[in-house]
PASEBA-1860 file (N, C-alpha, C; in nm, 3 decimals):
! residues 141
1> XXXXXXXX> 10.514/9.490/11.446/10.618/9.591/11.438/10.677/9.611/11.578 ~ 10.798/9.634/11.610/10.858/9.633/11.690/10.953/9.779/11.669 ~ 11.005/9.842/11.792/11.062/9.991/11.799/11.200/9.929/11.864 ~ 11.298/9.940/11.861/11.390/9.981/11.947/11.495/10.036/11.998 ~ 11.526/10.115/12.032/11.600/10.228/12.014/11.784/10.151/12.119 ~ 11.901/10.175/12.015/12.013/10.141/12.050/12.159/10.285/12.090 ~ 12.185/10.225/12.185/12.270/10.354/12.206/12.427/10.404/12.141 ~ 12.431/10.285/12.111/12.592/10.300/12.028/12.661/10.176/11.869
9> XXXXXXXX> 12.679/10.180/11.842/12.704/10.062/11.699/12.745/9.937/11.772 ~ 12.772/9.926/11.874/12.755/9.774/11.939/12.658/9.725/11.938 ~ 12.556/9.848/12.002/12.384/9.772/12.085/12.333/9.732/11.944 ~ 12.354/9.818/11.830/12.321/9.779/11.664/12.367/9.665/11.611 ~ 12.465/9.648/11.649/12.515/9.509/11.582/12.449/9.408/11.692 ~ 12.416/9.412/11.810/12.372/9.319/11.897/12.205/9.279/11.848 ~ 12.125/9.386/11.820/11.990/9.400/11.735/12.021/9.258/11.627 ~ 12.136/9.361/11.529/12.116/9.299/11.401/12.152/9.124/11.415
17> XXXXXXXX> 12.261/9.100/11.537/12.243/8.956/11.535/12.161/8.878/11.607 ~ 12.050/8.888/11.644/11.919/8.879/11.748/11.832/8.851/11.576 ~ 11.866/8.946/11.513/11.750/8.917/11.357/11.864/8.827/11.277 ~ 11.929/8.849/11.290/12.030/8.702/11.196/11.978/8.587/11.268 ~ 12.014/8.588/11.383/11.964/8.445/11.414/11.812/8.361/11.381 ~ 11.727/8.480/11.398/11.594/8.435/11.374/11.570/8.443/11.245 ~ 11.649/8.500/11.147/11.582/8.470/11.025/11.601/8.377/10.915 ~ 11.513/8.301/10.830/11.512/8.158/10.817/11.605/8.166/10.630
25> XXXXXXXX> 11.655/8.105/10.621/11.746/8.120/10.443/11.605/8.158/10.389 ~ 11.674/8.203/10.263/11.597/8.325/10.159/11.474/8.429/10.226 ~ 11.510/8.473/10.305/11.475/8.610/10.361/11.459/8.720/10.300 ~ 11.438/8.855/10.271/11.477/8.942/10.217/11.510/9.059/10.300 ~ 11.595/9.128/10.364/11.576/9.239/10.498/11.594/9.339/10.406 ~ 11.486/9.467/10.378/11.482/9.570/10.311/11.498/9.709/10.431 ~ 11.658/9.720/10.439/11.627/9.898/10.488/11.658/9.980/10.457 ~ 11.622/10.097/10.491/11.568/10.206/10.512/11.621/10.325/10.591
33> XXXXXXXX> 11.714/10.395/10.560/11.745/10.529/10.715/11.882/10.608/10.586 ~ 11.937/10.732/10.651/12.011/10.780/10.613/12.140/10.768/10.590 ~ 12.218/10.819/10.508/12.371/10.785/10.535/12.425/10.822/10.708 ~ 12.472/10.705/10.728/12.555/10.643/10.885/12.420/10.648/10.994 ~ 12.334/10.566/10.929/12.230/10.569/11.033/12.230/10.435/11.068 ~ 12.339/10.343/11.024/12.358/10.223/11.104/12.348/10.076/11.037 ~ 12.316/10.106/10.913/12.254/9.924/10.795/12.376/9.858/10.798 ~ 12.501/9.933/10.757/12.602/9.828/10.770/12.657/9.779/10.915
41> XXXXXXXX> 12.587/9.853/11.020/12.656/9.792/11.120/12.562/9.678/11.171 ~ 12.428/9.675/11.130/12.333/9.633/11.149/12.365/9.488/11.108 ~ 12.420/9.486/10.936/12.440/9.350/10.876/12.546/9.329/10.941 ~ 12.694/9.369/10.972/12.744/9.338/11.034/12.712/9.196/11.174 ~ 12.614/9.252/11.213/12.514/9.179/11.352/12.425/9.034/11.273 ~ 12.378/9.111/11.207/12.282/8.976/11.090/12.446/8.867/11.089 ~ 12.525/8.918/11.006/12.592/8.801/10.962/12.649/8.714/11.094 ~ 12.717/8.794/11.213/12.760/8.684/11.332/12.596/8.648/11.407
49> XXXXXXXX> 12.511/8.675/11.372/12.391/8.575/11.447/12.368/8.496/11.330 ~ 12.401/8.482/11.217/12.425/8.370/11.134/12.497/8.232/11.168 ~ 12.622/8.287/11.243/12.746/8.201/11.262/12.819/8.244/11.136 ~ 12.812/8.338/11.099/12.881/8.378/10.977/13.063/8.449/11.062 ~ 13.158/8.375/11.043/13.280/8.413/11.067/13.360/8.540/10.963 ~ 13.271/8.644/10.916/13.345/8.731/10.785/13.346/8.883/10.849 ~ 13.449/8.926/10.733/13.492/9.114/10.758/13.328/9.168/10.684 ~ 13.257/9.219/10.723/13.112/9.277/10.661/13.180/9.441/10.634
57> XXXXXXXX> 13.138/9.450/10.537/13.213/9.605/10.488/13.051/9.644/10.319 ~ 13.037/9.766/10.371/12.944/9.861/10.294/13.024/9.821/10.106 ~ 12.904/9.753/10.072/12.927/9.752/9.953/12.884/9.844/9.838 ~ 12.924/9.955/9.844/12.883/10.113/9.768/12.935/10.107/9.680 ~ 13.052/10.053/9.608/13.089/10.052/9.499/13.106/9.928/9.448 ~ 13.068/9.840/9.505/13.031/9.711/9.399/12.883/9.658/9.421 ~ 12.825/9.721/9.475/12.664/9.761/9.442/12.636/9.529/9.547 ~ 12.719/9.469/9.517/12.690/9.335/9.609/12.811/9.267/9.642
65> XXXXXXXX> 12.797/9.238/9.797/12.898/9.155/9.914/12.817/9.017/9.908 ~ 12.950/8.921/9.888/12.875/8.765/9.946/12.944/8.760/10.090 ~ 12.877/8.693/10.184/12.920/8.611/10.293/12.910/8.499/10.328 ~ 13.012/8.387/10.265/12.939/8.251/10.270/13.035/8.201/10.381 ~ 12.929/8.064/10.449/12.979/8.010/10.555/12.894/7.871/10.527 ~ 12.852/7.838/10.702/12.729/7.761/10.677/12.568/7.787/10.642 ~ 12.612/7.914/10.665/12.474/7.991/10.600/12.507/8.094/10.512 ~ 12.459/8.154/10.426/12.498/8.230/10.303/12.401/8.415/10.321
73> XXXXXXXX> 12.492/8.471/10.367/12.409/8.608/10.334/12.453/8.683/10.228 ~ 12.372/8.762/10.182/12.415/8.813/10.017/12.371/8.970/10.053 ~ 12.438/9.100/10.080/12.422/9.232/10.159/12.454/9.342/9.968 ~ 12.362/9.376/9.971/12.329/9.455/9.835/12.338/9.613/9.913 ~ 12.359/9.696/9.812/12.370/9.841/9.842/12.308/9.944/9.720 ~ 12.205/9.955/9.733/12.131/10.019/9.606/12.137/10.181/9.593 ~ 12.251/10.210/9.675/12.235/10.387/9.678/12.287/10.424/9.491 ~ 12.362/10.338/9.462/12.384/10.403/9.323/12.294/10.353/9.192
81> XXXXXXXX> 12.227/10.278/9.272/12.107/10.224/9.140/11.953/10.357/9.151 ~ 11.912/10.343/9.043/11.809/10.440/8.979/11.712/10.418/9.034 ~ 11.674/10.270/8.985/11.543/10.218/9.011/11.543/10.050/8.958 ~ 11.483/9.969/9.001/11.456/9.819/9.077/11.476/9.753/8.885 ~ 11.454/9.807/8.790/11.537/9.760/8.661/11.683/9.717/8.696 ~ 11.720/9.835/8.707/11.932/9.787/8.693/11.935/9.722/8.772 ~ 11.868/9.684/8.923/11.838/9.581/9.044/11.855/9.417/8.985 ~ 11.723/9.461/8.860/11.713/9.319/8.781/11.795/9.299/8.711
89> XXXXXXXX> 11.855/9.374/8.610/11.956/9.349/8.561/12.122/9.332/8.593 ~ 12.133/9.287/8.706/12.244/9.229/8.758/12.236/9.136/8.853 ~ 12.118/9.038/8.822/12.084/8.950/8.872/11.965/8.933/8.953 ~ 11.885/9.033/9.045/11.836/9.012/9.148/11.793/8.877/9.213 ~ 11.686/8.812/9.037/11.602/8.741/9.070/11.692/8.606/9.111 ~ 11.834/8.593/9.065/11.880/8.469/9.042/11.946/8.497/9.199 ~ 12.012/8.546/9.232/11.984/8.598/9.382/11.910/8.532/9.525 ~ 11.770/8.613/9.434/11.664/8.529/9.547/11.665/8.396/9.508
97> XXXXXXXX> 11.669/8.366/9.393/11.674/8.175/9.409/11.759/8.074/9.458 ~ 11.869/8.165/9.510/11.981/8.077/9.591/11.932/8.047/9.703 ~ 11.840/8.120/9.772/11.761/8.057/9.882/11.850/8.139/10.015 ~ 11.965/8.269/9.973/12.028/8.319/10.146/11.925/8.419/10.172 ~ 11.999/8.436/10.310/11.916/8.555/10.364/11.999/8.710/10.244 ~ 11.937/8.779/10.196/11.952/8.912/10.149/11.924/9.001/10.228 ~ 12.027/9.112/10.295/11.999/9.222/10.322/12.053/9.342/10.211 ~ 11.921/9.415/10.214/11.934/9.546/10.074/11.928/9.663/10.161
105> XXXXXXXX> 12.060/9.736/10.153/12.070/9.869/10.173/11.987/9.945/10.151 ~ 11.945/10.114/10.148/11.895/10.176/10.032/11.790/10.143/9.974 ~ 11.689/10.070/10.075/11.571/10.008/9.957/11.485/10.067/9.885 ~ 11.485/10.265/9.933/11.413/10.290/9.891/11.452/10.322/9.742 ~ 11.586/10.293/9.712/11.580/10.341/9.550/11.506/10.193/9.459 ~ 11.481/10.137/9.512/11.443/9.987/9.467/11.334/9.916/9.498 ~ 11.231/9.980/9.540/11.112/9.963/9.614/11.028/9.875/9.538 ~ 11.041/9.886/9.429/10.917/9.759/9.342/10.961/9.648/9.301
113> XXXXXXXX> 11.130/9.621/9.381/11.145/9.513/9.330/11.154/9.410/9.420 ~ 11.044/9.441/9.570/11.045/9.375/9.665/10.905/9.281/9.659 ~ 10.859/9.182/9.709/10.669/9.117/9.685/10.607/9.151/9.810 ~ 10.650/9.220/9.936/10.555/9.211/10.036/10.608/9.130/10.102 ~ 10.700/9.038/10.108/10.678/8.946/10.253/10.834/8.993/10.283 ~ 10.910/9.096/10.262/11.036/9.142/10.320/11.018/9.138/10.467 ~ 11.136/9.167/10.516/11.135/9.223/10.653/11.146/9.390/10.609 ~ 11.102/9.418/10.666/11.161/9.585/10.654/11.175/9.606/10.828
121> XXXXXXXX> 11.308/9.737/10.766/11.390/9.775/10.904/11.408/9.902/10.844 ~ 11.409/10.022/10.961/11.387/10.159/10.919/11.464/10.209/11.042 ~ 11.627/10.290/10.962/11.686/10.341/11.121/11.664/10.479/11.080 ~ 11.679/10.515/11.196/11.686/10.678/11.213/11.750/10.727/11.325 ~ 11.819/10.794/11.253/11.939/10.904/11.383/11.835/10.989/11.477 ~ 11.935/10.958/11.590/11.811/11.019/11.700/11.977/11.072/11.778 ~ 12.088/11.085/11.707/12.210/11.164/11.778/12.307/11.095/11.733 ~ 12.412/11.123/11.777/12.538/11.065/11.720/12.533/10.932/11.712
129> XXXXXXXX> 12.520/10.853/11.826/12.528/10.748/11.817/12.389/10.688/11.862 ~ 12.294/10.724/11.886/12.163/10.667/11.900/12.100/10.678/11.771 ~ 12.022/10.499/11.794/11.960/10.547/11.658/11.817/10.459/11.711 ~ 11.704/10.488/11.637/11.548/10.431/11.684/11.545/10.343/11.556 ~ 11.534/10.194/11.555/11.517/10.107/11.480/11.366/10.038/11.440 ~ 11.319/10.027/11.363/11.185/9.950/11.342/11.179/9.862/11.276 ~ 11.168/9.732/11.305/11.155/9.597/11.246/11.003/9.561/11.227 ~ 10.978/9.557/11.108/10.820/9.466/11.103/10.856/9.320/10.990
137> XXXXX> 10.804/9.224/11.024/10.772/9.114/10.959/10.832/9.039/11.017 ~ 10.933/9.044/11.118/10.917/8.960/11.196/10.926/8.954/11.344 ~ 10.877/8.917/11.456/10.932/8.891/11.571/11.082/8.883/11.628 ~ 11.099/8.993/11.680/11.207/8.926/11.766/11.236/8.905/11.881 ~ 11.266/8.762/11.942/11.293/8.705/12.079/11.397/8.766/12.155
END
């Protein structure tokens, strides 16, 4: 587990592409924090340490964003789902078998429909624009 605390939605997107880069196709990044505590700026960062060239925008009302390039991220938003059923029933599993990296918004409304080897990332507002980040499952360089 790793802590690190960022001072403005740049240093966040700089994080999140530091974990894009290192993370390997079919991934799962499960987080965690409050409304504007930073996930979409976060994937934002995931997708250009991809080499992903796309507009990354909060998918809240279509519940899933594709970003395809040479690498494929697939950015889910579970604030309007119940629980990890309606998850399944709009695909999840077929999802994970495409083999991209997935980052899931909101994981906690969806918590059982993860196996354990996620990444989990947990922001939390620590002020306007600071926020304290926690990455476990994987290393980052």
């Amino acid at each position: 587990m790793a802590v690190f605390i960022t001072e403005n939605e740049g240093e966040t997107e700089a994080l999140g592409a530091r974990l894009g880069a290192q993370l390997p196709d079919g991934s799962v990044v499960a987080m965690y924090g409050d409304l504007g505590a930073g996930k979409t700026a976060l994937v934002r960062g995931m997708a250009r340490g991809m080499g992903l060239d796309v507009r990354v925008s909060s998918p809240t009302f279509t519940i899933v964003n594709e970003y395809l390039g040479q690498r494929e991220l697939i950015h889910f938003d579970m604030y309007r789902l119940s629980n990890a059923d309606e998850l399944f029933d709009i695909g999840w599993e077929d999802y994970l078998n495409r083999g991209a990296v997935c980052a899931v918004e909101w994981s906690e409304n969806v918590e059982d429909a993860f196996f354990g080897d996620e990444v989990r990332v947990s922001l939390e507002k620590l002020g306007d624009t600071r926020r304290q980040i926690t990455v476990e499952g994987v290393e980052l360089c």
